[in-house]
C-alpha angles and dihedrals in degrees: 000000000000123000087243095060089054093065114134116255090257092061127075126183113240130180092269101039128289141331116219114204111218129187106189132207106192130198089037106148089240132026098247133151104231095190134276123315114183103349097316140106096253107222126180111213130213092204122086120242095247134110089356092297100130086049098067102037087061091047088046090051101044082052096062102033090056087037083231121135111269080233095065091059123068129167109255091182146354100058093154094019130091091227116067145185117213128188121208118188111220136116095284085214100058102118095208089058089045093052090043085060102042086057093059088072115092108231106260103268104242 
């Protein structure tokens, strides 16, 4: 099986790399993912949603939690909008990146 076809449900290839899926949750007390919901990674956010500041501080964390240059990530959709869509331009089959992904993702509680 390639690296590609391991991707979470909430990443998807593109010609340019791949497409993350976010639903965020601002003004948590921490920045957290607390699991999927619909089909998205669920992040609280620290920031607040205003100003784009809860923008950037997705984009900044998704940045070090990939180990990936903020640079290489940029919001496609859901600027004002809790659910978001974020590229990351990156070669979609590189197995470090897709088990980087795959550990976002909290264990399913039993």
């Amino acid at each position: 099986m390639s690296a590609s076809a391991d991707l979470p449900s909430f990443a998807r290839r593109t010609r340019h790399g791949l497409e993350l899926d976010v639903s965020v949750i601002p003004n948590a007390k921490r920045t957290e993912v607390v699991g999927l919901h619909d089909g998205a990674l669920r992040v609280r956010l620290h920031a607040p949603p205003v100003d784009g500041k809860a923008n950037e501080a997705l984009i900044r964390w998704l940045a070090e939690q990939l180990g990936v240059a903020r640079a290489s990530l940029s919001l496609l959709r859901g600027q004002t909008a809790r659910r978001k869509t974020v590229s990351l331009a990156t070669d979609a089959s590189d197995a470090r990146l897709v088990a980087l992904l795959a550990r976002l993702v909290p264990p399913a509680e039993g």
